[in-house]
SEVOVO-966038 format. One record per residue (C-alpha): residue in one letter; x, z, y negated. Coordinates in steps of 0.25 Angstrom, whole numbers. Example, Ala and Ser with C-alpha at 12.3 -4.5 7.8 and 13.67 -1.06 7.14 Angstrom:
// SEVOVO-966038
atom type:A&east:49&up:31&north:18
atom type:S&east:55&up:29&north:4
***
This chain:
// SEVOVO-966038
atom type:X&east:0&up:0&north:0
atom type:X&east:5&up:-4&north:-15
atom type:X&east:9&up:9&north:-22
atom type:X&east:2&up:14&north:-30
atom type:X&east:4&up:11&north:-47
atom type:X&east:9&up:20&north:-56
atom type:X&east:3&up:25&north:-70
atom type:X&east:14&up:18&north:-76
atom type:X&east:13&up:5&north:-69
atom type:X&east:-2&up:4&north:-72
atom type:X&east:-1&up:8&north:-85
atom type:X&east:11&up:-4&north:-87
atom type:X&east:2&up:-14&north:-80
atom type:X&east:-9&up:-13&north:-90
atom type:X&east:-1&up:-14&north:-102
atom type:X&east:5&up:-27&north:-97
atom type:X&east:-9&up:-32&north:-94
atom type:X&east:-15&up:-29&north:-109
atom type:X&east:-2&up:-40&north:-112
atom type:X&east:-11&up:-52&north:-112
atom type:X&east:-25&up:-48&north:-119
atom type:X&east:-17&up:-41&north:-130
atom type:X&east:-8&up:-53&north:-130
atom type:X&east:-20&up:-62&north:-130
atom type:X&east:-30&up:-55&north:-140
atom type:X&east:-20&up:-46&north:-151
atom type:X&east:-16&up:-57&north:-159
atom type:X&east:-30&up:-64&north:-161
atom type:X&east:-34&up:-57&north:-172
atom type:X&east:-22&up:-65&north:-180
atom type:X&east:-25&up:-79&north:-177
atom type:X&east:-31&up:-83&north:-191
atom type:X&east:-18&up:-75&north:-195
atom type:X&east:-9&up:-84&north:-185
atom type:X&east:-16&up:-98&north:-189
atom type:X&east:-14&up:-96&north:-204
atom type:X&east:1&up:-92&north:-201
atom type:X&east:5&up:-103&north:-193
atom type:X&east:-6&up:-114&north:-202
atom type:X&east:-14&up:-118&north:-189
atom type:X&east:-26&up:-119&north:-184
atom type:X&east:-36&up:-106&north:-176
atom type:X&east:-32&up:-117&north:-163
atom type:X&east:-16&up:-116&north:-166
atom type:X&east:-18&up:-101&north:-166
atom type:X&east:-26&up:-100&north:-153
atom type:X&east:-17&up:-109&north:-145
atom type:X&east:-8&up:-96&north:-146
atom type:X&east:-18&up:-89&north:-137
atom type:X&east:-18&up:-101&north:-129
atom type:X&east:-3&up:-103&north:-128
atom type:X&east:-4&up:-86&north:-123
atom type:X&east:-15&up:-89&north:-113
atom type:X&east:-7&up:-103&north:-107
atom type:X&east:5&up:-92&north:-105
atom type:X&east:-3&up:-81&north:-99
atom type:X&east:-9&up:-91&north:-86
atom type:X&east:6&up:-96&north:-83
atom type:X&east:11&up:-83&north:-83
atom type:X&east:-1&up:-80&north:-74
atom type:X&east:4&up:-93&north:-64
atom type:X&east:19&up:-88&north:-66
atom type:X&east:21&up:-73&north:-67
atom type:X&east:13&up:-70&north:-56
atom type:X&east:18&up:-79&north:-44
atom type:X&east:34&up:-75&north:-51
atom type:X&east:30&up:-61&north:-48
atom type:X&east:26&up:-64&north:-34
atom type:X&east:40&up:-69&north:-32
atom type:X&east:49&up:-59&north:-42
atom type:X&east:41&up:-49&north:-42
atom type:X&east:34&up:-39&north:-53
atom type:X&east:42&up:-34&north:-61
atom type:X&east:52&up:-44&north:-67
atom type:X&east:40&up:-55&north:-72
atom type:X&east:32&up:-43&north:-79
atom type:X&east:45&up:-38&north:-85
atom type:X&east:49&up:-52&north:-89
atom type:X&east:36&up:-56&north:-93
atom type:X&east:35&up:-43&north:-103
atom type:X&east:47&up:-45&north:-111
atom type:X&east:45&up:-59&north:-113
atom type:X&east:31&up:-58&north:-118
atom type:X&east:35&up:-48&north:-126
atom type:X&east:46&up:-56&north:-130
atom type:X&east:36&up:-67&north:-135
atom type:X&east:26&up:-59&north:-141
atom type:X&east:37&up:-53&north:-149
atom type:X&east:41&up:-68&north:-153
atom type:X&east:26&up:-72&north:-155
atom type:X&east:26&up:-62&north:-168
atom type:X&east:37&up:-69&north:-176
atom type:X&east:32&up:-85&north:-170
atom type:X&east:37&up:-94&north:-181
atom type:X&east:24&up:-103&north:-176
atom type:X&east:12&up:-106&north:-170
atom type:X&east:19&up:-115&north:-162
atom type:X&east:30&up:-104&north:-156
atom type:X&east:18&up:-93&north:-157
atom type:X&east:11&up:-102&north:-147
atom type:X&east:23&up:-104&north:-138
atom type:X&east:25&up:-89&north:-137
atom type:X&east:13&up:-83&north:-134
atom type:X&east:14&up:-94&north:-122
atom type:X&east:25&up:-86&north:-119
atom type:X&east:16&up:-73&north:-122
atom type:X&east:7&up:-76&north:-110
atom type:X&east:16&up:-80&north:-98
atom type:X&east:25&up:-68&north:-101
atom type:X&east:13&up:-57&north:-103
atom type:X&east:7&up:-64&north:-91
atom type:X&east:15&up:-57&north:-84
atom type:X&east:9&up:-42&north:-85
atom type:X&east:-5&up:-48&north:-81
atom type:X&east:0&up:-56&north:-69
atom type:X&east:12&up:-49&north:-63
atom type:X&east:4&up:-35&north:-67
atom type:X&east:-7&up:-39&north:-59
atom type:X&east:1&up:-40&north:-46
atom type:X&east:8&up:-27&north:-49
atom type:X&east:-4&up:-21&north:-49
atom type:X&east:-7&up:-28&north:-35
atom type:X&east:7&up:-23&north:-30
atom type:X&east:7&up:-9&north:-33
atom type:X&east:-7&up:-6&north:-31
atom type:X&east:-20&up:-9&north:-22
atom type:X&east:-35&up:-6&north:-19
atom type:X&east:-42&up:3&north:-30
atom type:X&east:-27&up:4&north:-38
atom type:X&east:-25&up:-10&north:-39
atom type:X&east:-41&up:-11&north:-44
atom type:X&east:-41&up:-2&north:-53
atom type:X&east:-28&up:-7&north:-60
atom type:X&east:-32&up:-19&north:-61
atom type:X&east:-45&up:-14&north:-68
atom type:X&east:-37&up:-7&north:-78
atom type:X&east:-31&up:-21&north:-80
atom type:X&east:-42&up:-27&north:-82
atom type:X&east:-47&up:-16&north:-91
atom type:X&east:-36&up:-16&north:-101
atom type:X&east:-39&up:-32&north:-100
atom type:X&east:-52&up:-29&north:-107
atom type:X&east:-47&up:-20&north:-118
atom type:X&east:-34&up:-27&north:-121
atom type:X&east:-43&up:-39&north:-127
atom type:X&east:-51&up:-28&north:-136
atom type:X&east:-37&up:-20&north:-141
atom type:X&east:-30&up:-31&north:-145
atom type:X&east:-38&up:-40&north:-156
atom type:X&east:-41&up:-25&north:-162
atom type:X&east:-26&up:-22&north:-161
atom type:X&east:-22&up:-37&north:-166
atom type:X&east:-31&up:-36&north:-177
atom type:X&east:-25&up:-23&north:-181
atom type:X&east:-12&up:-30&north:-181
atom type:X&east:-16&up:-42&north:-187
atom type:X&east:-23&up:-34&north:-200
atom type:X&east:-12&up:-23&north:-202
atom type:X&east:1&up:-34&north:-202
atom type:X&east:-8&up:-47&north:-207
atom type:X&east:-3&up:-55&north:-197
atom type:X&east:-2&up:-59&north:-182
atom type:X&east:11&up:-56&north:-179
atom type:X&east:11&up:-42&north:-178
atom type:X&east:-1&up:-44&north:-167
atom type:X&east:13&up:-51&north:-158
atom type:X&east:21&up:-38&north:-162
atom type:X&east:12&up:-26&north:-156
atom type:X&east:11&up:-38&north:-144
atom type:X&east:24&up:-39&north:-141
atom type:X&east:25&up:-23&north:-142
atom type:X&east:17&up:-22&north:-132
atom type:X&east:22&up:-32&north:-123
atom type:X&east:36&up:-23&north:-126
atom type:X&east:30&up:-11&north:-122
atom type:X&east:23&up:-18&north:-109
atom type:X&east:38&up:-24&north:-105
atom type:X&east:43&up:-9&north:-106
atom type:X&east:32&up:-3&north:-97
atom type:X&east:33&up:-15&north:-87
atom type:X&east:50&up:-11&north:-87
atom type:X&east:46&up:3&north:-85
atom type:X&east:33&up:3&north:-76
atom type:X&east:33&up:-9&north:-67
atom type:X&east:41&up:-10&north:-55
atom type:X&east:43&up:-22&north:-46
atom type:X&east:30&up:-21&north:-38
atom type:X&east:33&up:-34&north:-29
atom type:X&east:43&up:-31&north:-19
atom type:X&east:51&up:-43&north:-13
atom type:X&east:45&up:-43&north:0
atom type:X&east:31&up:-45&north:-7
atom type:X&east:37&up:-58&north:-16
atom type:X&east:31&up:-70&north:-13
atom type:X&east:39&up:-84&north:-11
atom type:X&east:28&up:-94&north:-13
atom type:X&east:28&up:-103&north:-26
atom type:X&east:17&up:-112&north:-34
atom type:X&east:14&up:-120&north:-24
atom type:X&east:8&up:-107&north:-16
atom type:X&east:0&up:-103&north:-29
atom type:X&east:-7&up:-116&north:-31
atom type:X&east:-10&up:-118&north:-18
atom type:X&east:-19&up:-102&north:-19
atom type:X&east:-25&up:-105&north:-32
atom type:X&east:-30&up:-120&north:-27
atom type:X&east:-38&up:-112&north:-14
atom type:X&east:-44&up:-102&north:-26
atom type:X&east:-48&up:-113&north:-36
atom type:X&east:-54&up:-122&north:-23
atom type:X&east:-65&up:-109&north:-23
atom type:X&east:-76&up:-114&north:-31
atom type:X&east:-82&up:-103&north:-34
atom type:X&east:-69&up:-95&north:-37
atom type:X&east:-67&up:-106&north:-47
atom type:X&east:-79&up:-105&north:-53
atom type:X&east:-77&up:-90&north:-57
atom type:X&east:-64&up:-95&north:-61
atom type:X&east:-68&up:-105&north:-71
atom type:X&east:-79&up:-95&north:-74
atom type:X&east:-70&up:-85&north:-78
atom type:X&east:-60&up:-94&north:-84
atom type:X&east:-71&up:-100&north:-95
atom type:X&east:-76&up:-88&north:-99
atom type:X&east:-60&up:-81&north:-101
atom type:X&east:-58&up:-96&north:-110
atom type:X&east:-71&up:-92&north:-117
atom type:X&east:-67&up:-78&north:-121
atom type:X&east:-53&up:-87&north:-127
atom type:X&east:-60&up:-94&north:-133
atom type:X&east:-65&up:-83&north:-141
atom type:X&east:-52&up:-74&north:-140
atom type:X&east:-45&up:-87&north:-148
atom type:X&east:-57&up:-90&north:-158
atom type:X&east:-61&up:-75&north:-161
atom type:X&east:-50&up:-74&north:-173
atom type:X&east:-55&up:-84&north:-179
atom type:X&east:-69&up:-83&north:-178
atom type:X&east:-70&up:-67&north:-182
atom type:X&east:-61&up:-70&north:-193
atom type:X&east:-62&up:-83&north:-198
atom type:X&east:-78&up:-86&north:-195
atom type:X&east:-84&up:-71&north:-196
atom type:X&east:-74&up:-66&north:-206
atom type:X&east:-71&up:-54&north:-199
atom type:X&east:-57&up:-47&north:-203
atom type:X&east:-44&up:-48&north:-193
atom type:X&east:-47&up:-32&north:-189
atom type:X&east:-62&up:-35&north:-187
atom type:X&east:-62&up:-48&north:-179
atom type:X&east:-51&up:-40&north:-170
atom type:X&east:-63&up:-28&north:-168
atom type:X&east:-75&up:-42&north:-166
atom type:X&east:-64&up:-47&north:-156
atom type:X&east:-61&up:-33&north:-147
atom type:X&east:-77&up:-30&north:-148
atom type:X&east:-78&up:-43&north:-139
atom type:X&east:-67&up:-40&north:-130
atom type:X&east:-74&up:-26&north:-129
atom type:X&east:-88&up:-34&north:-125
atom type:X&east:-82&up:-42&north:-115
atom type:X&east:-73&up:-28&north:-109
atom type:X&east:-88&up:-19&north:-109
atom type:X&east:-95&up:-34&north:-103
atom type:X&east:-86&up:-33&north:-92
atom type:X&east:-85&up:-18&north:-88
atom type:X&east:-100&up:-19&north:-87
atom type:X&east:-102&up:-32&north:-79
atom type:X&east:-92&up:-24&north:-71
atom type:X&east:-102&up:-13&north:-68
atom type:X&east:-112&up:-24&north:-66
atom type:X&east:-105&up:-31&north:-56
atom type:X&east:-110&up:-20&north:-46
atom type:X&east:-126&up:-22&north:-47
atom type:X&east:-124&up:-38&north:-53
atom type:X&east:-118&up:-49&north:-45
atom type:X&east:-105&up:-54&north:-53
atom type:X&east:-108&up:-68&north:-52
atom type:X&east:-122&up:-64&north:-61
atom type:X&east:-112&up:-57&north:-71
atom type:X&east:-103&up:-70&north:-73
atom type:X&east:-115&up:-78&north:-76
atom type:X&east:-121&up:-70&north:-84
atom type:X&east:-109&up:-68&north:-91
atom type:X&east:-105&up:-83&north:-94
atom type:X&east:-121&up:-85&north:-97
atom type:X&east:-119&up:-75&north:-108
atom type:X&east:-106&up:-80&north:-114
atom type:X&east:-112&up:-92&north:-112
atom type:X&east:-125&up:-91&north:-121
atom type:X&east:-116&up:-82&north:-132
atom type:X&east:-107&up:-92&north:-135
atom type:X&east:-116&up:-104&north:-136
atom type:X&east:-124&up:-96&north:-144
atom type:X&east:-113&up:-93&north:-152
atom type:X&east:-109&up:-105&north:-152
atom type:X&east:-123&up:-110&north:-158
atom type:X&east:-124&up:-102&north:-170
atom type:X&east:-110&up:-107&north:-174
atom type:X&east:-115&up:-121&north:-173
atom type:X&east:-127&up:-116&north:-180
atom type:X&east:-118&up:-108&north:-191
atom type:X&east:-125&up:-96&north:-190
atom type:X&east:-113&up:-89&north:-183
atom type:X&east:-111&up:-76&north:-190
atom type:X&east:-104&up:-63&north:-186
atom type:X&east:-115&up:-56&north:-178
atom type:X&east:-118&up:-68&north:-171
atom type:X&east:-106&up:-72&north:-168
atom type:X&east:-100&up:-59&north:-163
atom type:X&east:-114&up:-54&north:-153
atom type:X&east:-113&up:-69&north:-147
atom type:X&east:-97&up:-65&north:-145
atom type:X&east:-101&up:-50&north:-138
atom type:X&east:-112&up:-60&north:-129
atom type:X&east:-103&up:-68&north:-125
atom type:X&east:-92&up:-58&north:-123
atom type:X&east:-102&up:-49&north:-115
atom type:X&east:-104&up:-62&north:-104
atom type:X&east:-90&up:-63&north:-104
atom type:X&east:-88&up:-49&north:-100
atom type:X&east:-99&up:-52&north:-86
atom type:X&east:-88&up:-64&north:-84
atom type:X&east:-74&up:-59&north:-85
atom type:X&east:-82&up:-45&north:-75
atom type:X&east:-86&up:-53&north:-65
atom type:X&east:-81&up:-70&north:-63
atom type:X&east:-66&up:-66&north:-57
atom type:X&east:-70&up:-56&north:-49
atom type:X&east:-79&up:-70&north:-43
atom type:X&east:-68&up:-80&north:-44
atom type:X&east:-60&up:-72&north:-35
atom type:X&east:-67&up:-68&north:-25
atom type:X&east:-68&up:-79&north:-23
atom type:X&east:-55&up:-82&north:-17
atom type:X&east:-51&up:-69&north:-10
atom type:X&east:-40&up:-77&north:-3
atom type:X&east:-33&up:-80&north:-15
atom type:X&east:-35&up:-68&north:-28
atom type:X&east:-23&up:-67&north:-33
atom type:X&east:-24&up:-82&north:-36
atom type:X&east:-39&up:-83&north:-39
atom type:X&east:-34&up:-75&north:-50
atom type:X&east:-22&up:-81&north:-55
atom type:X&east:-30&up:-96&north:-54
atom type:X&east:-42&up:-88&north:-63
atom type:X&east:-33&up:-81&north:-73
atom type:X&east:-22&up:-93&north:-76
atom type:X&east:-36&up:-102&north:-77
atom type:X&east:-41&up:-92&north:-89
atom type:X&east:-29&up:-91&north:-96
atom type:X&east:-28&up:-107&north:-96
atom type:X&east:-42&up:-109&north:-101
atom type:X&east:-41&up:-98&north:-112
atom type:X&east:-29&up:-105&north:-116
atom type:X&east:-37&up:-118&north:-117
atom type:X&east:-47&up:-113&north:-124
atom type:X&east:-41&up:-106&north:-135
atom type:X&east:-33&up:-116&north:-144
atom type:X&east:-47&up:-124&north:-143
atom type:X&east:-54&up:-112&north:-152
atom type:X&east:-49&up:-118&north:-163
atom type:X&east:-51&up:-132&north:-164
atom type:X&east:-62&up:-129&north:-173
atom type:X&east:-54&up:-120&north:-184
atom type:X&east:-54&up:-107&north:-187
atom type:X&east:-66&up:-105&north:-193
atom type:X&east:-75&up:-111&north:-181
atom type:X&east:-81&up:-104&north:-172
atom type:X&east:-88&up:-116&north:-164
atom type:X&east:-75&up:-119&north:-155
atom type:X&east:-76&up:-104&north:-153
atom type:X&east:-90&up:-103&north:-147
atom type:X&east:-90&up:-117&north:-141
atom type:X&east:-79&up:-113&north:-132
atom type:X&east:-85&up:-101&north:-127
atom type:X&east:-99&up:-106&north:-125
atom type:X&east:-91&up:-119&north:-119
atom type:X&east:-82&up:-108&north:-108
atom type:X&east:-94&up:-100&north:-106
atom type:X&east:-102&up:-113&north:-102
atom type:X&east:-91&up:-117&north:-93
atom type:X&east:-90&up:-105&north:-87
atom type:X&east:-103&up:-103&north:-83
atom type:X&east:-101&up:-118&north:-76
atom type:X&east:-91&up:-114&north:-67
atom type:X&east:-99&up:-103&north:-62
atom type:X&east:-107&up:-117&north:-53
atom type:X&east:-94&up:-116&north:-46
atom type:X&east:-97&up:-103&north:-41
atom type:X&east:-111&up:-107&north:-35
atom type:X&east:-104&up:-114&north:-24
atom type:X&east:-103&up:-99&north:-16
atom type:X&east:-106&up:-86&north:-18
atom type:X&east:-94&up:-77&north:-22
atom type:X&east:-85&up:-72&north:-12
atom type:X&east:-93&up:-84&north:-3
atom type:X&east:-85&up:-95&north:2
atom type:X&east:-85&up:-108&north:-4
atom type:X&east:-91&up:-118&north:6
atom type:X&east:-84&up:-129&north:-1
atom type:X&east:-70&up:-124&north:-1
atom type:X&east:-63&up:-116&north:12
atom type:X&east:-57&up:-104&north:10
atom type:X&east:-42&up:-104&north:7
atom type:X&east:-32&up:-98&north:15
atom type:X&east:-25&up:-86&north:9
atom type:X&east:-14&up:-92&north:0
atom type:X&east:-1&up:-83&north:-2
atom type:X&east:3&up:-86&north:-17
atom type:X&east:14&up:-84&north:-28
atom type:X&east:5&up:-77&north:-35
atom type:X&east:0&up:-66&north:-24
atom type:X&east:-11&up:-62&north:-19
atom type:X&east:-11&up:-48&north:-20
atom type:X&east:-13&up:-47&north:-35
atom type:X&east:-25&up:-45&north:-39
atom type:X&east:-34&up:-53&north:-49
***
């Protein structure tokens, strides 16, 4: 049996995985701040976030099958020097351009905490333990989203600029290499190591991805993250441009949505006892559905104003809270044979689509909030589409039209959990 984790092993495991959220959501409340410095556009700031989120999925792809074959320790150490290396580089970027490039760098290096951190947890601990670690995960996963734009725009107000939200980043990251150095051993032994390469890991995630049902909770699950991106890229620009809100009130708008999706999903999880999950995720994307296109209609109409606009957002947000409960829990039972990659496939396909979806926010300008609302209502639509996938067998029920995979031993492992 795993041994069992100690306090300060846990405690170092979930500072490095609040890394990404902070990474992804601290600096937001300075993108107006960040265009007019560097003379461009809302779609040249958000192509920041998207140059980030390209970096996180392949640090995913990488990281995780190098510390199959290396071992723990050295890519999570090596990973939290250099991100924080970049992030201290970020703050003193001489241009959008190198801004860009750098938080590339920003997410295949802090990809590292969330993918080699997972399979620690799956090393050293098992059963209940491993459970309730990886709920406290998941956990810090939801508030992260609602700290940072609160502590951003603290940040951004106090200094009157966006570079300072880079310096208490890299801080951070600082801090996190040092309890990584201290706290996390080499959990991988030698004799555990796997040998297999690429070719291994491609050929697991083509038996997931021929589940048709799994892809359709995929793709599911995907749309709606790309949805919440599309808001998490246009939100600056909306709260502050469009309803005039201050940087320190938009950055309080902002965390009261991420504290609506956090309370959704806690309680579709108490639900999910007494309601079937799969009624959850439709009613979910039906609600988002139906508040963005509504929202998306009164701006066609011009009628959208700061009420309006913000109860359609806590709508949406409250279906997207039924979704992100319930639709991976569906994808991957699906394919029992094969979680650890189920997982990996479903997370590198968010982080892609998100990175999509972001620059596209701001082909309309700054002041717009159509591409905004079009996007969402558009993922949401989708979304719900790819659920007739899923029609084709009950969950957990094989697939008549595909046969089930042999288990596959892959680079990236099995044993970690999703």
């Amino acid at each position: 049996m795993p041994p069992r984790p100690s306090p300060g092993l846990t405690a170092t495991l979930a500072l490095l995985s609040v890394l990404v959220p902070l990474s992804t959501d601290m600096y937001l409340p300075g993108f107006p701040a960040l265009a007019r410095e560097f003379r461009a556009d809302a779609a040249g700031a958000q192509l920041t976030l998207t140059a980030f989120l390209l970096g996180l999925a392949a640090g995913q792809l990488m990281l995780g099958p190098l510390s199959d074959r290396l071992g723990r320790r050295a890519p999570i150490l090596a990973g939290s020097a250099l991100c924080t290396a970049a992030t201290a580089l970020c703050a003193v970027a001489p241009s959008l351009a190198t801004l860009t490039a750098l938080r590339f760098v920003m997410g295949f290096t802090g990809a590292a905490g969330v993918v080699v951190g997972r399979a620690v947890i799956a090393d050293v601990a098992s059963g209940a333990a491993a459970a309730r670690l990886f709920a406290l995960l998941m956990a810090l996963g939801g508030i992260a989203p609602i700290v940072a734009p609160l502590a951003g725009g603290a940040v951004v107000s106090a200094t009157g600029g966006w570079r300072a939200a880079f310096w208490v980043l890299a801080a951070a990251s600082a801090l996190m290499f040092a309890a990584a150095l201290v706290k996390v051993p080499e959990t991988l032994p030698p004799r555990r190591r796997r040998t297999a390469g690429a070719g291994a890991t491609l050929r697991a995630a083509r038996s997931v991805v021929a589940d048709r049902p799994y892809l359709g909770y995929t793709l599911a699950s995907c749309l709606t993250v790309a949805s919440l991106f599309c808001y998490i890229s246009a939100s600056p620009f909306l709260l502050q441009d469009v309803l005039g809100f201050s940087v320190g009130e938009a950055s309080a708008v902002f965390s009261a949505g991420a504290l609506t999706a956090t309370v959704s999903t806690l309680a579709a999880g108490r639900l999910a006892g007494r309601v079937r999950p799969e009624t959850l995720t439709l009613a979910g994307l039906v609600t988002m559905a139906a508040a963005c296109g509504a929202a998306l209609a009164v701006t066609l109409a011009g009628g959208l104003g700061r009420v309006t606009a913000l109860g359609l957002v806590a709508v949406a947000f409250v279906g997207l809270g039924l979704v992100f409960a319930t639709v991976t829990g569906l994808a991957l039972e699906r394919v029992p044979h094969a979680a650890g990659t189920g997982s990996a496939v479903l997370g590198t396909l968010q982080s892609v689509l998100a990175a999509a979806v972001a620059p596209l926010m701001g082909v309309g300008g700054g002041q717009a909030a159509v591409p905004l609302f079009a996007g969402m209502t558009g993922c949401s639509a989708l979304a719900l589409l790819a659920l007739l996938l899923t029609r084709r067998a009950r969950p957990g029920a094989p697939d008549p039209a595909v046969s089930p995979p042999a288990p596959t031993a892959t680079a990236g492992g099995e044993r970690s959990a999703p």
